[in-house]
C-alpha positions in Angstrom: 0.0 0.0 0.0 1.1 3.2 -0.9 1.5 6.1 1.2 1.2 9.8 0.6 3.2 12.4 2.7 -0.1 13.7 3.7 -1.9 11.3 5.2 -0.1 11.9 8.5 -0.8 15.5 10.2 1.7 16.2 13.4 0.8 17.4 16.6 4.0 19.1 17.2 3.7 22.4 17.8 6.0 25.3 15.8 8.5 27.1 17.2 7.6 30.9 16.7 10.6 33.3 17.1 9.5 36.1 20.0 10.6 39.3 18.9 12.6 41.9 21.4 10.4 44.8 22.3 11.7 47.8 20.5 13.4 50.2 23.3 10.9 53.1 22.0 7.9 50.9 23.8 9.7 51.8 27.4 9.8 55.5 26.7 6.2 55.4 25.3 4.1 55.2 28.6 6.2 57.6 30.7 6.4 60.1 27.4 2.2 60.2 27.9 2.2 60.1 31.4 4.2 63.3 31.6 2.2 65.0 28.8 -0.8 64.4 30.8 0.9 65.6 33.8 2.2 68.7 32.7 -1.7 69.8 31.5 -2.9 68.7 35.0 0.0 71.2 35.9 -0.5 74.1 33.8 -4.5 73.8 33.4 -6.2 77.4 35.3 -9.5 75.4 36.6 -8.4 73.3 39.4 -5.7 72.4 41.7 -3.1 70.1 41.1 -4.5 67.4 43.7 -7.9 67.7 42.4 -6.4 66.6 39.2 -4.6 63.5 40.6 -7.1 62.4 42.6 -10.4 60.1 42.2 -13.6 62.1 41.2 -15.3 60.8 44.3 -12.7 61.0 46.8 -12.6 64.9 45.5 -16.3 65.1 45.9 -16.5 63.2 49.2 -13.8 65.7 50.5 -15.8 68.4 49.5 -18.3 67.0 51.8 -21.0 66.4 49.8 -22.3 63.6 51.5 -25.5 62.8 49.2 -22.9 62.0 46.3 -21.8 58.5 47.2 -19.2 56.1 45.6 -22.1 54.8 43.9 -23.4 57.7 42.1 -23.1 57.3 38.1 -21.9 54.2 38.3 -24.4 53.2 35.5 -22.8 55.9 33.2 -19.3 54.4 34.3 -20.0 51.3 32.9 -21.1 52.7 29.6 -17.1 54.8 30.0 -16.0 51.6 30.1 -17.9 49.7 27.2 -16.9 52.6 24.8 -13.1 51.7 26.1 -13.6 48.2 25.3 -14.7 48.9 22.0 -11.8 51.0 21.3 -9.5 48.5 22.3 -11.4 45.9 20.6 -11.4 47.0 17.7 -7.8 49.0 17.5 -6.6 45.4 18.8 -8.2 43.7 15.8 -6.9 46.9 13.8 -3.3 46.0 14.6 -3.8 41.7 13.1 -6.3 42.7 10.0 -4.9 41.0 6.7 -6.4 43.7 4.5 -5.7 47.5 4.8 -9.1 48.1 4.2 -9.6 46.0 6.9 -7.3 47.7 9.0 -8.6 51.4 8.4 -12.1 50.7 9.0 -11.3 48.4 12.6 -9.3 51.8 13.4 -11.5 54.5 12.7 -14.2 52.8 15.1 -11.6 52.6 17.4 -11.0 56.1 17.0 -14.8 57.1 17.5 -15.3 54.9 20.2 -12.0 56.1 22.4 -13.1 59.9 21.6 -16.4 59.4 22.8 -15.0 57.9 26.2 -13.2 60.7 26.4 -16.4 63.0 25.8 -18.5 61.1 28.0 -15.6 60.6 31.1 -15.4 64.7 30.6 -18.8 65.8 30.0 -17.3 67.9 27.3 -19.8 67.9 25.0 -22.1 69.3 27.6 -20.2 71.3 30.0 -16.0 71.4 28.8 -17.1 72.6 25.2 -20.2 75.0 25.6 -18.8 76.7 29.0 -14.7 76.4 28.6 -14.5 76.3 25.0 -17.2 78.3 23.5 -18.1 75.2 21.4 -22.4 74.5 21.2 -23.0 71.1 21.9 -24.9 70.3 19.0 -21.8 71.2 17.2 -20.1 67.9 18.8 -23.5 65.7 18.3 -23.2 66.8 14.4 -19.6 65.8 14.3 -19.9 62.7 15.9 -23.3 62.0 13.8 -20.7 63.0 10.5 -18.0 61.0 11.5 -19.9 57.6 11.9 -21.5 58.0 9.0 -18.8 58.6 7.0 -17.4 55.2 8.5 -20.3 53.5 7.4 -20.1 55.1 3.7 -17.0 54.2 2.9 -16.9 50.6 4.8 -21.2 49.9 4.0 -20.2 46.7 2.1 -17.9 45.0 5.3 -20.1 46.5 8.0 -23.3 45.1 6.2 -21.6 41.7 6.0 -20.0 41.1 9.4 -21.8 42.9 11.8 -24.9 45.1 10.2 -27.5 44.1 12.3 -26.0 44.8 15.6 -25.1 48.2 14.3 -29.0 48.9 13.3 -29.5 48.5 16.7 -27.1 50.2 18.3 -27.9 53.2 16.3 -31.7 53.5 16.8 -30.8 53.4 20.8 -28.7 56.6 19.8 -31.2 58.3 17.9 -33.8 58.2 21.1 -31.1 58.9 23.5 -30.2 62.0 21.1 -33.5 62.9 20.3 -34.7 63.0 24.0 -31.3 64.9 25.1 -32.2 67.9 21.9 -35.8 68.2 22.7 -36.7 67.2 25.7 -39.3 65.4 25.1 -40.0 64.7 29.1 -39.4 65.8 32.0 -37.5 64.6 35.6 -36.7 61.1 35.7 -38.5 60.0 33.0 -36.6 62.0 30.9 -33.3 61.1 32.4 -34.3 57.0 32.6 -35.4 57.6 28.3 -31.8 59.5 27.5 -29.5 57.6 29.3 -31.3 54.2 29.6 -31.1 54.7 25.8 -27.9 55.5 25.6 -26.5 52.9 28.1 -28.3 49.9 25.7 -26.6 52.2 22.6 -23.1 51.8 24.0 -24.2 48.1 25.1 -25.2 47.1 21.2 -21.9 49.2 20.0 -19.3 47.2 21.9 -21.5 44.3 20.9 -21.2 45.6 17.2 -17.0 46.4 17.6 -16.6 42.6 19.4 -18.4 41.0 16.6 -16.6 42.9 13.7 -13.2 42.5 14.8 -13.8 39.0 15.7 -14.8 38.2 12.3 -12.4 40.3 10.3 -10.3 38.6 11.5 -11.5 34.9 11.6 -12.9 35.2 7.9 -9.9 37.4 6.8 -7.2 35.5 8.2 -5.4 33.9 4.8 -6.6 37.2 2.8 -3.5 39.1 1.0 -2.4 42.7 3.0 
């Protein structure tokens, strides 16, 4: 009988050389760590401790005592899910076999680490409008511009992979958006309609950066760069 040199498949595993980590990578994280230090330094609005310090522990200190550790811990969450989708999606970014690929996994990566920085700072409602001089609906139209340019250019890929989960995401965004313009009610109701919007929004959106990167780069894996 005959054998071919493929009938037999080994179990060995393959020896992948481990690259040095360039010396720039060291420098990196104290080169950002000082930028941001130097801002808290210069920055006229508050003092340097304030800066350093947790948001609560400078609001406990201030002794405001209705404003416990657990206040906006729902909206921390959703800080943290826009964070995750950032680093979903720049991770997947990074290993994409296409360029195409590549630029669309890090422009939602972009998006989403911009608007945890927006929504950690309340810029687009206090930083911008009262510091800056910027309306907020000038930041909702940007934001509104920028994603729908993603979706433009990348409609075919999005469509594909992860469509559906965007749909979703995006109608959550629309009442949250629509409620926060208009007002369409008032006291809680109003604040349980924005926000309980926008916390299943942000929910659907990591969903929607998760599932994309995971199949760019499951489906995408033997495709030419």
């Amino acid at each position: 009988m005959a054998y071919h040199p493929l009938m037999f498949v080994t179990d060995l595993p393959t020896r992948v050389p481990v690259l040095r980590t360039p010396s720039w990578i060291f420098a990196l994280p104290a080169i950002c760590a000082s930028f941001l230090l130097v801002i808290a330094c210069l920055q006229p609005w508050i003092t340097l401790t304030e800066a350093l310090r947790d948001v609560q522990a400078v609001v406990f200190k201030m002794e405001d005592r209705n404003t416990i550790p657990l206040a906006g811990f729902l909206s921390n969450f959703g800080i943290m899910a826009w964070v995750a989708s950032s680093a979903a999606a720049g991770f997947a970014a990074t290993m994409a076999a296409t360029k195409r690929t590549s630029v669309m996994l890090g422009a939602l990566a972009v998006l989403s680490l911009v608007l945890a920085v927006d929504d950690f700072f309340i810029i687009h409602e206090r930083v911008g409008p009262i510091l800056l001089g910027i309306p907020e609906k000038l930041f909702f139209l940007t934001y509104v511009a920028a994603l729908l340019t993603i979706i433009v250019v990348f409609f075919t890929e999005i469509r594909r992979m992860a469509g559906g989960l965007l749909v979703v995401a995006t109608v959550f965004f629309v009442v949250s958006l629509t409620t926060d313009v208009f007002y369409l009610l008032d006291g809680v109701p109003h604040r349980i309609l924005e926000d309980g919007a926008k916390l299943f929004g942000i929910a659907y959106w990591l969903t929607f950066c998760w599932r994309l990167s995971w199949v760019a780069l499951h489906w995408e894996g033997d495709a030419p760069t």
